[in-house]
C-alpha positions as CSV (number, residue, x, y, z in Angstrom):
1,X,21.8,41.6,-4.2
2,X,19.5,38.4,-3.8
3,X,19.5,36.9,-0.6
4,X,20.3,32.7,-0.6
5,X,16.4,32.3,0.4
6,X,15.1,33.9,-2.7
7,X,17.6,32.2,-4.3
8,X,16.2,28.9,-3.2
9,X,12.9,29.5,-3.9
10,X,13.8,30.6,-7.9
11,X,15.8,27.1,-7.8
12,X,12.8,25.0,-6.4
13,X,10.6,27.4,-8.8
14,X,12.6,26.4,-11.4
15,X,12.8,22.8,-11.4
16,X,9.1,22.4,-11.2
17,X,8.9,24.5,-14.4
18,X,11.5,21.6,-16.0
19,X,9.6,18.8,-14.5
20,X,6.0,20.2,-16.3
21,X,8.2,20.8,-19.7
22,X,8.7,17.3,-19.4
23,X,5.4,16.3,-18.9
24,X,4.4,18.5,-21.4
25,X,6.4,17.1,-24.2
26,X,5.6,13.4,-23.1
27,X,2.2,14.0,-23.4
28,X,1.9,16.4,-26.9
29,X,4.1,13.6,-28.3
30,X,1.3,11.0,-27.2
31,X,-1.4,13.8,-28.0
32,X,-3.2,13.0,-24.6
33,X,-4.0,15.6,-22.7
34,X,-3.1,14.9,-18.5
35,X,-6.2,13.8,-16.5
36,X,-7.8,16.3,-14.7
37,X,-8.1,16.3,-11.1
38,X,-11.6,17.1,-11.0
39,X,-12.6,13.8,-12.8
40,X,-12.8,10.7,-11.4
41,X,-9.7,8.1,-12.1
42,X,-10.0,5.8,-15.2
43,X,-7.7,3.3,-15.2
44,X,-8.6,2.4,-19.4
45,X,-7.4,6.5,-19.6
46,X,-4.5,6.4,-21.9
47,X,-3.2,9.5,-19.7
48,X,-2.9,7.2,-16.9
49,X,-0.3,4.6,-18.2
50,X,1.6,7.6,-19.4
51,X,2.1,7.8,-15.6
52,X,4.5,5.1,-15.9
53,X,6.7,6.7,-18.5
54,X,10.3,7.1,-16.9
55,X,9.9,10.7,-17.8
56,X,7.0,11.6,-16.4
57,X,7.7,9.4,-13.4
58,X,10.9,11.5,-12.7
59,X,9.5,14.8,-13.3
60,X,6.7,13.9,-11.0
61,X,9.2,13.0,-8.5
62,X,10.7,16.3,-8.8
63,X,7.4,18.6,-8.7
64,X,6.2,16.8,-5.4
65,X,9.7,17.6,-3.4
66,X,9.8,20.7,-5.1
67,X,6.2,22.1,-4.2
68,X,6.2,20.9,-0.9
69,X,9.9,22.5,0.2
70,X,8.5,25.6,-1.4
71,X,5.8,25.3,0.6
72,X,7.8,24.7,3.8
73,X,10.2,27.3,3.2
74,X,7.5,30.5,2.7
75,X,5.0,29.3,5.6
76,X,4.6,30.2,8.6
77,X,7.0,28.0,10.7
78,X,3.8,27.7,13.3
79,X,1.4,27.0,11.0
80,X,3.3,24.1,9.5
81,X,4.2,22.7,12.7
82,X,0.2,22.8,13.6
83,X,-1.1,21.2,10.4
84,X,1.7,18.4,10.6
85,X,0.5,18.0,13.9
86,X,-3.2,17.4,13.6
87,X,-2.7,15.3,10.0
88,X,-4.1,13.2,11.9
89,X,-7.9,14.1,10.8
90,X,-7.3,13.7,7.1
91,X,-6.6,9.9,7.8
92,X,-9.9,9.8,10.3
93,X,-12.1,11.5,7.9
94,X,-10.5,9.0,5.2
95,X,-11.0,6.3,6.9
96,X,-14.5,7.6,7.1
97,X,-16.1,8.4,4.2
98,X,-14.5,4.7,3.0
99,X,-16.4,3.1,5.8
100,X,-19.6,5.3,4.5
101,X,-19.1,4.0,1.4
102,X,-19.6,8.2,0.1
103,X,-17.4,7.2,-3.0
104,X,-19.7,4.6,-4.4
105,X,-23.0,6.9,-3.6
106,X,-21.4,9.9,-5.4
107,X,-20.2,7.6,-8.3
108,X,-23.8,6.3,-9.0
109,X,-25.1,10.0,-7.9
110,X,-23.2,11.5,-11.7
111,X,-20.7,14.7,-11.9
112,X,-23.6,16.9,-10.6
113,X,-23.0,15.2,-7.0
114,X,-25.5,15.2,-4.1
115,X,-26.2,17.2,-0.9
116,X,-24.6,16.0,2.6
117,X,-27.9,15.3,3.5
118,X,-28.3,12.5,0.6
119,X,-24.7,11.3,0.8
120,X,-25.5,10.4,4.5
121,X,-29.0,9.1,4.4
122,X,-27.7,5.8,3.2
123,X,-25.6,4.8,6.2
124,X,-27.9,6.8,8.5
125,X,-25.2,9.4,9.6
126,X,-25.2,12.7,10.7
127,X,-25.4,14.5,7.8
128,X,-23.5,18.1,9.1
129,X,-20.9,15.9,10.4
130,X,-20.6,14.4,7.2
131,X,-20.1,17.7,5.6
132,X,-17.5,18.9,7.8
133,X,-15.3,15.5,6.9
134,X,-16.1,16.1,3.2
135,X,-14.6,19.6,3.4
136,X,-11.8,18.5,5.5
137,X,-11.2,16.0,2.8
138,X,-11.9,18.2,-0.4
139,X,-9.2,21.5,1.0
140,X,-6.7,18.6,0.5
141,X,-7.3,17.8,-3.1
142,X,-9.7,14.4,-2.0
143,X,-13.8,14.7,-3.1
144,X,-14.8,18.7,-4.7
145,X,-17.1,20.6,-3.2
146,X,-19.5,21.8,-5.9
147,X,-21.3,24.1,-4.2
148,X,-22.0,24.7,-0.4
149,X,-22.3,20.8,0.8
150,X,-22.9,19.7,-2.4
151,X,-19.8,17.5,-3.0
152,X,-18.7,15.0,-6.2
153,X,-16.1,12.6,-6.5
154,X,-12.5,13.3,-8.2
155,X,-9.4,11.4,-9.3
156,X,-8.1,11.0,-5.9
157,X,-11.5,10.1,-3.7
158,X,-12.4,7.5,-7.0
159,X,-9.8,5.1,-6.4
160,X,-11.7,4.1,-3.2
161,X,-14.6,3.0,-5.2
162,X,-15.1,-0.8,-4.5
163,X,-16.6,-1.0,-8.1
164,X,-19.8,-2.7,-6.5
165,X,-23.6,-1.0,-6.0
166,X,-23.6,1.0,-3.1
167,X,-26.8,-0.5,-1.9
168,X,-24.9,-3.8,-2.3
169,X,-22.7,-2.8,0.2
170,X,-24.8,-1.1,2.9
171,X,-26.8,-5.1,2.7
172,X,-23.6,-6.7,3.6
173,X,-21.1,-5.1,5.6
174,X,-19.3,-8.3,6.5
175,X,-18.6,-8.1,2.0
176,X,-18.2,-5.0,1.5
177,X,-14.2,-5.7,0.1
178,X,-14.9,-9.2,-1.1
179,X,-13.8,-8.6,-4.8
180,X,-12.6,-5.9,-4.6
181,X,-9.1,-4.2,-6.0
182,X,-7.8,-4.2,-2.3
183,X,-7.0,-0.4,-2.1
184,X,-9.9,0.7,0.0
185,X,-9.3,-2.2,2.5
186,X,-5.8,-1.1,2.1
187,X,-6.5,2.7,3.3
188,X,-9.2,1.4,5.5
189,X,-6.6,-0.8,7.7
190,X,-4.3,2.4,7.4
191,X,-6.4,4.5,8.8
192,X,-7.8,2.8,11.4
193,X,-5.5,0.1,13.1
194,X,-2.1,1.3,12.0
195,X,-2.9,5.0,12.6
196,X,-4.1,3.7,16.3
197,X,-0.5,2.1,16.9
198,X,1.5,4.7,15.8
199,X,-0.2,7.1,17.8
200,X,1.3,5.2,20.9
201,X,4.7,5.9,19.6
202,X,5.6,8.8,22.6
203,X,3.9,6.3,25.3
204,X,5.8,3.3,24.5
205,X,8.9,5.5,24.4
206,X,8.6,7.4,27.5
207,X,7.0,4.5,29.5
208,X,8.3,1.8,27.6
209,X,7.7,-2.1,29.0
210,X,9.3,-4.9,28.2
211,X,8.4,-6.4,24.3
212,X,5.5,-3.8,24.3
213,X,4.9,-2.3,20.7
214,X,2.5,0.5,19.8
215,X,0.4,-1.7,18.8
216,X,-0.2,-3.7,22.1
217,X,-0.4,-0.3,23.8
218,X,-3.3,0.7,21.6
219,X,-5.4,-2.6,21.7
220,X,-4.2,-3.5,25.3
221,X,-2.4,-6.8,24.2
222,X,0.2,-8.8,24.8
223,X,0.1,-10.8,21.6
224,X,1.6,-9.6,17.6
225,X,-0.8,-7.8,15.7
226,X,-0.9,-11.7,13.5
227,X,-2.3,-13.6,17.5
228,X,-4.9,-10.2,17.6
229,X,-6.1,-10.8,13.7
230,X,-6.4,-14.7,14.1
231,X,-8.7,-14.1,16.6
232,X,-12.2,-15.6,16.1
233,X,-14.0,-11.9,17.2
234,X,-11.6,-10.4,14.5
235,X,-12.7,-12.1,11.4
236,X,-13.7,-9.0,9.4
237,X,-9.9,-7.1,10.4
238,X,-8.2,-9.8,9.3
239,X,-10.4,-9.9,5.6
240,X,-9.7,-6.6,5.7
241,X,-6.2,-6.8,6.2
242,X,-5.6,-10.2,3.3
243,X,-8.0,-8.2,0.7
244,X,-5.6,-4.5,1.4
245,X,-2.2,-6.7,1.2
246,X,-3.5,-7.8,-2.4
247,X,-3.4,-4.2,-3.6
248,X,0.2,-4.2,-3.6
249,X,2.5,-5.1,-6.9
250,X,6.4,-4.7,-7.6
251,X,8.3,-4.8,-10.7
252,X,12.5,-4.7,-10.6
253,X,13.2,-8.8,-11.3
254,X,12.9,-10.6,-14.9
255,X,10.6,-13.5,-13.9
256,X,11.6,-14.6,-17.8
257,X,14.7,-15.0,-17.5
258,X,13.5,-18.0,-15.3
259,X,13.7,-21.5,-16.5
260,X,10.5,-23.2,-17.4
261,X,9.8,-25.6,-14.9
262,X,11.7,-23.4,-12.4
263,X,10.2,-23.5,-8.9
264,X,9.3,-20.1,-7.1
265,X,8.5,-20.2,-3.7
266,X,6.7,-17.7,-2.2
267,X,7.5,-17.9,1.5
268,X,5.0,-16.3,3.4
269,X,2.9,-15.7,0.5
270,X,-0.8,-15.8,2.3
271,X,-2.9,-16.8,-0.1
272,X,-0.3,-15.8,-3.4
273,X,-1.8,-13.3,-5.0
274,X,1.3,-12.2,-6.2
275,X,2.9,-14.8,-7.3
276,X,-0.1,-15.8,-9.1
277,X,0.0,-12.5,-11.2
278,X,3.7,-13.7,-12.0
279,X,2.7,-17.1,-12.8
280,X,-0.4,-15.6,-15.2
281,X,2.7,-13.7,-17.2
282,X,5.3,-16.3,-17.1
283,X,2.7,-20.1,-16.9
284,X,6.1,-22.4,-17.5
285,X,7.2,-21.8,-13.5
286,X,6.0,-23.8,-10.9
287,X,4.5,-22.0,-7.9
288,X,4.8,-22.6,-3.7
289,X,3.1,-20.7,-2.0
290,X,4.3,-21.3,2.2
291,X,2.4,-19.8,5.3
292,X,1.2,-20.4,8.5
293,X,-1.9,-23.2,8.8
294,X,-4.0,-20.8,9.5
295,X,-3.6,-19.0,6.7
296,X,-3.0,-22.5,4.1
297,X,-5.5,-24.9,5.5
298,X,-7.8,-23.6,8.1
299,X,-10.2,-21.5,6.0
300,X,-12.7,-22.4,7.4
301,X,-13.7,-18.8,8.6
302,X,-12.8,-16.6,5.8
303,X,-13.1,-18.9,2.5
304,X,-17.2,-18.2,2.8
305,X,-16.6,-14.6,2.7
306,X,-13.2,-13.5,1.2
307,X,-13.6,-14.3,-2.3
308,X,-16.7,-15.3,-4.7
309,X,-18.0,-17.8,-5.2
310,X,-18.4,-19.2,-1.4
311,X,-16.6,-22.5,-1.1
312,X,-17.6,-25.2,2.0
313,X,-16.1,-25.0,5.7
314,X,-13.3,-27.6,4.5
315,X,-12.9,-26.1,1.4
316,X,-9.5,-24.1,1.0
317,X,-9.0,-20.3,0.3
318,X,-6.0,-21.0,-1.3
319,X,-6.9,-23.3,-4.3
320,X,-10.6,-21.7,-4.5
321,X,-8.9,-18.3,-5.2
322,X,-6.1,-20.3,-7.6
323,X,-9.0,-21.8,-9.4
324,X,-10.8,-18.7,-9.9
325,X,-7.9,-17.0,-11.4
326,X,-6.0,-19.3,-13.2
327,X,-7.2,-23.0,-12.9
328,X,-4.7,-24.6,-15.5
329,X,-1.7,-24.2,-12.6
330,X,-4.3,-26.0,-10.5
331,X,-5.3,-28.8,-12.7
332,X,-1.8,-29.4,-14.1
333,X,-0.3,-29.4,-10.4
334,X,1.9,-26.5,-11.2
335,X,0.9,-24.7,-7.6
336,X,0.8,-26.3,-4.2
337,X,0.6,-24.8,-0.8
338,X,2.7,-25.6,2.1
339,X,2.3,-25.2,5.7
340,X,5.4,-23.7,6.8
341,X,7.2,-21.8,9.4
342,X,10.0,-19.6,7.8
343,X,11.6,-20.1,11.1
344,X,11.8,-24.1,10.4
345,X,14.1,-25.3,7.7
346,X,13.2,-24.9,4.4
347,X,11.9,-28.0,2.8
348,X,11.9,-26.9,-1.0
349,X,15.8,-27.6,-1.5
350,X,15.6,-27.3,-5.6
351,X,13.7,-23.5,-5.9
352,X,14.9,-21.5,-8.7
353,X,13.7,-18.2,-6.5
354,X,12.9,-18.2,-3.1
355,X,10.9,-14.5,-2.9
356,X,10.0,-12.4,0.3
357,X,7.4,-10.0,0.0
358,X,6.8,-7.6,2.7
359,X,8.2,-9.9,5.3
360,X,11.5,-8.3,6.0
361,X,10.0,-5.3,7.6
362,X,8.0,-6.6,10.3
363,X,11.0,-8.9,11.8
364,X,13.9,-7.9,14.3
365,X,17.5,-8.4,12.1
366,X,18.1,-11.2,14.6
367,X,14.8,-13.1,13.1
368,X,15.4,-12.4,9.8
369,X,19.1,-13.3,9.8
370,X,17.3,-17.0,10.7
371,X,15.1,-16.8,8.4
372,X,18.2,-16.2,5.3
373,X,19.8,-18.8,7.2
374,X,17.1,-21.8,6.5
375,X,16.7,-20.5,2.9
376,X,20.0,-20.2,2.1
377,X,21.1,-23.9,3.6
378,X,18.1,-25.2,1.2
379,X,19.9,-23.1,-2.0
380,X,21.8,-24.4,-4.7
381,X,24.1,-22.3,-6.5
382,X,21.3,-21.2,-9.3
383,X,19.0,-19.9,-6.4
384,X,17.8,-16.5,-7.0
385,X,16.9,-14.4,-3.2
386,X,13.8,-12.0,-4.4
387,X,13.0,-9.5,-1.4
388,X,10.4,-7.3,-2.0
389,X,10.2,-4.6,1.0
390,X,10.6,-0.8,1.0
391,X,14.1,0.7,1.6
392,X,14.6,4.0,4.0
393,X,17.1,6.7,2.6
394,X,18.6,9.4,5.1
395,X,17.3,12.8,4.3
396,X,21.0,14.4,4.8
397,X,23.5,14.0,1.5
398,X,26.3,11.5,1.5
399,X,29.3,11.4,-0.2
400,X,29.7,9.7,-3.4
401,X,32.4,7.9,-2.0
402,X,30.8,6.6,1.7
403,X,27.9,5.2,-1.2
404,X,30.6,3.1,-2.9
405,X,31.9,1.1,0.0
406,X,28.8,-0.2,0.2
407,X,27.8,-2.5,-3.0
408,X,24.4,-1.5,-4.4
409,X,24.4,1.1,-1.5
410,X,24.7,4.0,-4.3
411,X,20.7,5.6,-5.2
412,X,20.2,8.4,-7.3
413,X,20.0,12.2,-5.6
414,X,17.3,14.4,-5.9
415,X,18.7,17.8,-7.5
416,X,19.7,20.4,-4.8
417,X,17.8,22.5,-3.2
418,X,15.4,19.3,-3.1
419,X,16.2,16.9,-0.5
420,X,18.6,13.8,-1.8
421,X,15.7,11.5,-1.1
422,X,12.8,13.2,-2.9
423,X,11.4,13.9,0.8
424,X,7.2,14.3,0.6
425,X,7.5,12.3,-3.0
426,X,8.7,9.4,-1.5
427,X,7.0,9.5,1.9
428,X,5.4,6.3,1.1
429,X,8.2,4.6,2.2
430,X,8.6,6.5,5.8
431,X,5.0,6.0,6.7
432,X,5.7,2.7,6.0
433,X,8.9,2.3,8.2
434,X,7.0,4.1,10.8
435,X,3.8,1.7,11.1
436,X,6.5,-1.5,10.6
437,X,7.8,0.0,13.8
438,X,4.8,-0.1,15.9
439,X,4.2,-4.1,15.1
440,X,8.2,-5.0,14.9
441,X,8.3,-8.7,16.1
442,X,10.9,-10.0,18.2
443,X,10.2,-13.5,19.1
């Protein structure tokens, strides 16, 4: 008779086996073979945008919750326990070899890859130490080790490449992500500043003080992680942290269906890279991009820096990057940029869209019903409410009907014996809860 544990593992067996059928048959019937993980990422790869295909992304879904339950379920319960608990050095060693700029010396260092000794020589590091983080890093599927210490870049390590010479940015330090795509500031910040507040998580919860975050715990303030980034010693965090926001894009809302001459305001929208990309796609819809003066007028600090080429100390971030990337919104007026303070009413009272990207997150519910509040008194009936922000699913199964008292509450369910919520596939989204957590601002 076969017990309900080997019964669960045929199951999860099983529906991995469907999900690579499906992959299979999207990709014979596109005759591209899947990209291999031992070659590094192409983005012009016709494999990649087969990525996107509802299909795959389901099936994909499915083999990630699936592998790692299967995983969970045969291991030893210790062992688990102890590798969850000392993740922590995969994020260290990432963090790393990014700072080290390893990505961009293998790139220009061919498929053959070099010795730790080579790799390190550049930035003048230990090269055994080096090694060790490279192994660390290649056991979990990130860099190959070719031979002893003889390591190479693969599809995962190559989306850290800054695309720039890496002698280029061992010169300058201070423009290392200037121009960049924004995913290595992106994992650079991660790793380093919101990896050291979460770590504070059991302090601030056994010895908790009054307004204290695990963020002020970490870097011994009393500010918001925004006061500790618009300080003038923290100019390079804070470019790091504008350059790894820019990495992030959405899709879910038909910016079309907007009428031209429509205005979208992009409250809190730093510098509005994204609503620039939607402006490129749809160049009939008028553009506001709102933030603090810091971020809207005073660029004096990071306009020399953040993006080519350098503009003066009185020049402005904002339009200088507008220009770069499409001028015509700039010349015909179609974008301007407002100081504002979401907190303050709204002084746009005729926006076809008011959107919120990441904004939600990093506010108590008290702060953001009064932020609704402003933009909603400045509506008219026509106003669309945008929010772009991650949403948290419980890892336990509710009932179909709990779902429907709730409008828009129901979400589709992973197949049992996976979790409802896709678990490890969609941990993107709990890391993220998890690091809103420890800069969460109250007041």
């Amino acid at each position: 008779m076969t017990s309900i544990g080997i019964s669960t593992l045929r199951r999860l067996a099983n529906i991995i086996n469907e999900a690579i059928d499906d992959i299979e048959r999207v990709y014979a019937a596109a005759d591209t073979p899947l990209s291999s993980l031992d070659a590094p990422f192409n983005p012009a790869d016709p494999a990649e945008a087969l990525l996107q295909n509802p299909i795959v992304e389901g099936a994909t879904l499915n083999i990630m919750a699936a592998a790692s339950q299967l995983s969970a379920t045969v291991a030893s319960p210790a062992a688990s326990a102890l590798n969850a608990a000392q993740a922590y050095h995969i994020s260290a060693c990432l963090r790393a070899a990014s700072e080290m700029n390893v990505v961009e010396v293998l790139r220009e260092a061919g498929p053959a890859g070099l010795h730790a000794r080579e790799i390190a020589a550049p930035s003048k590091t230990d090269p055994l130490l080096l090694a060790r983080i490279l192994r660390l890093l290649a056991i979990h599927n990130i860099f190959r080790e070719v031979t002893p210490n003889v390591f190479t870049n693969n599809r995962i390590s190559s989306v850290l490449d800054k695309g720039k010479p890496s002698k280029v940015l061992f010169e300058n330090r201070n423009e290392r992500l200037t121009g960049t795509s924004g995913f290595a500031a992106l994992v650079e910040f991660s790793a380093d500043h919101n990896m050291k507040g979460v770590a504070m998580l059991a302090d601030i919860m056994l010895h908790p003080k009054e307004g204290e975050l695990g963020f002020n715990r970490a870097y011994r303030t009393t500010g918001s992680l925004w006061d500790w980034l618009h300080r003038p010693e923290n100019v390079y965090q804070m470019q790091r942290f504008d350059i790894g926001s820019c990495s992030h894009t959405f899709r879910g809302f038909n910016w079309s269906e907007l009428p031209t001459g429509g205005v979208l305001v992009d409250v809190g929208g730093g510098i509005g890279h994204i609503s620039l990309a939607i402006a490129q796609k749809n160049p009939g819809l008028r553009v506001v991009v709102q933030d603090l003066e810091d971020t809207i007028k005073d660029s004096k600090i990071v306009s020399r820096s953040l993006y080519k080429p350098p503009v003066n100390k009185t020049g402005n971030l904002n339009i200088q990057y507008w220009k770069e990337n499409l001028p015509s919104h700039v010349e015909s007026g179609m974008v301007d940029f407002q100081v504002h303070d979401f907190y303050t009413p709204q002084p746009v009272p005729n926006a076809a869209v008011f959107m919120l990207r990441y904004i939600m997150h990093d506010w108590s519910d008290e702060l953001v019903v009064k932020i609704l509040r402003h933009l909603r008194d400045a509506a008219q009936p026509t106003t669309k409410l945008v929010v772009v922000d991650k949403i948290v699913v419980s890892a336990a199964r509710v009932p179909d009907s709990k779902k429907e008292a709730i409008p828009g509450a129901a979400r589709p369910s992973a197949p049992a014996p996976l979790l409802p919520n896709w678990g490890v596939g969609k941990a993107e989204v709990y890391y993220y809860d998890l690091t809103a957590s420890t800069r969460l601002c109250t007041h």
